[in-house]
C-alpha positions as CSV (number, residue, x, y, z in Angstrom):
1,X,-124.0,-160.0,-162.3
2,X,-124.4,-160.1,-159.0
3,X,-122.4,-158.0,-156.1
4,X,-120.5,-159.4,-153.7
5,X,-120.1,-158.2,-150.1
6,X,-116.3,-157.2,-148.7
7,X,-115.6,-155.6,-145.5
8,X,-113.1,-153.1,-144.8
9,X,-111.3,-154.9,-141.9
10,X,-108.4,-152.5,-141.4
11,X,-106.8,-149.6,-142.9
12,X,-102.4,-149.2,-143.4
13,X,-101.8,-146.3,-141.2
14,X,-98.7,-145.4,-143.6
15,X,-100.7,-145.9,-147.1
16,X,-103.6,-144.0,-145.7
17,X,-101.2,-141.1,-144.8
18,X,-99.3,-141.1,-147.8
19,X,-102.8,-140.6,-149.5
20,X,-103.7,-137.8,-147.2
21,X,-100.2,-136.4,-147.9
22,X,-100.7,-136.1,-151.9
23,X,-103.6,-134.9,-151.0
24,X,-102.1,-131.9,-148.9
25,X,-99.5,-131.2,-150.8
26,X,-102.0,-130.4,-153.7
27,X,-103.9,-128.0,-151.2
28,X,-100.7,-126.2,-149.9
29,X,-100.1,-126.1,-154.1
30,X,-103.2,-123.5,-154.0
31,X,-103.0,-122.2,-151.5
32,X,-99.5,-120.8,-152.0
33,X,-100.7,-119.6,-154.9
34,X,-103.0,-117.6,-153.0
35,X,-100.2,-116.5,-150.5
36,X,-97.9,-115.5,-153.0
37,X,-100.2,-113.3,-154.9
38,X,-101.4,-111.7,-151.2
39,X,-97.8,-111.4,-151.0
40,X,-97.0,-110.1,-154.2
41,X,-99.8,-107.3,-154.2
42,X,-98.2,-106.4,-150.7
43,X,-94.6,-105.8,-151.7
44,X,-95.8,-103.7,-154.6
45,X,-97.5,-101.6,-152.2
46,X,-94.5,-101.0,-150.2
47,X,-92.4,-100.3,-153.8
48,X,-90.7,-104.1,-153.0
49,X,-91.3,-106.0,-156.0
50,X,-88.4,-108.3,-156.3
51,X,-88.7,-109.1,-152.1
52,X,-92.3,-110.1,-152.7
53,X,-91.9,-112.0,-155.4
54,X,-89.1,-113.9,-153.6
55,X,-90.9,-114.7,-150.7
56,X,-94.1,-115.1,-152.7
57,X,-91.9,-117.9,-154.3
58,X,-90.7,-119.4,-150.5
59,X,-94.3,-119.0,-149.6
60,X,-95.9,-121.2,-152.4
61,X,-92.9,-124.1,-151.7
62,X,-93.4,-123.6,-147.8
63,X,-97.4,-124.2,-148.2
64,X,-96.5,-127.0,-150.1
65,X,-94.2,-128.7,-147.9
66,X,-96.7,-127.6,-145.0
67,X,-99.6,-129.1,-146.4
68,X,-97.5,-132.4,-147.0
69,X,-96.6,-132.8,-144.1
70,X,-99.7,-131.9,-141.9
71,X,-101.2,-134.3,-144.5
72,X,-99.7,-137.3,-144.2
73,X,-100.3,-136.7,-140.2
74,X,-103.4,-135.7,-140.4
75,X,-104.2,-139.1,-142.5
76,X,-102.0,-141.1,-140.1
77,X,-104.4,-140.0,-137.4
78,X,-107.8,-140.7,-139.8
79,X,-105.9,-144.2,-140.3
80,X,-105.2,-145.2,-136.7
81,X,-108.6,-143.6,-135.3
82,X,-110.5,-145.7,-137.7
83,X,-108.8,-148.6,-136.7
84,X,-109.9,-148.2,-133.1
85,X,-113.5,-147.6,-133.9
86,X,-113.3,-150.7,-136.1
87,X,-113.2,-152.7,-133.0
88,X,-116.6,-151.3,-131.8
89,X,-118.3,-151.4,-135.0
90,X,-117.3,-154.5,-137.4
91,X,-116.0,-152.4,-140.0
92,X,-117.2,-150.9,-143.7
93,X,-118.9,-153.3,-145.7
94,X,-118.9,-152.2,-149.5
95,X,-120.6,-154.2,-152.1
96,X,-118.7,-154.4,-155.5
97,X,-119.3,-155.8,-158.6
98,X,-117.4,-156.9,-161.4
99,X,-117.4,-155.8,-164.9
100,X,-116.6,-157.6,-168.0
């Protein structure tokens, strides 16, 4: 079979931030983890277990939320940049093919 040529003509500025978002919120998932272990190993230094642990807790959700948010802007921004450029340059031509 053979391909056939499309072209990218324009990208959804909301879709492409939603993407971005999931995208973020997955990174702020990890790296909350990471903050609330650094967090957790410095409360136990200081003899605060159960403070650390709470904000370990607020600081895994907040990274979340963080990385959501900065996401679905930072995506917004790919989105509406790309769709300037696309004026100057015609656009992404992908070739796809069918299977059966």
């Amino acid at each position: 079979m053979a391909a056939t040529p499309y072209m990218i003509k324009q990208f959804g500025v909301v879709s492409v931030a939603k993407f971005f978002a999931v995208f973020g919120l997955i990174w702020g998932f990890f790296m909350g983890i990471f903050l609330a272990f650094g967090i957790g190993r410095m409360a136990s230094v200081f003899g605060a277990q159960m403070l650390g642990l709470g904000a370990g807790i607020i600081g895994l959700i907040l990274m979340m939320i963080l990385g959501a948010v900065f996401g679905f802007i930072a995506g917004a921004v790919v989105a509406v940049i790309y769709n300037i450029v696309l004026g100057a340059t015609g656009g992404i031509e992908m070739d796809l093919e069918v299977k059966m």
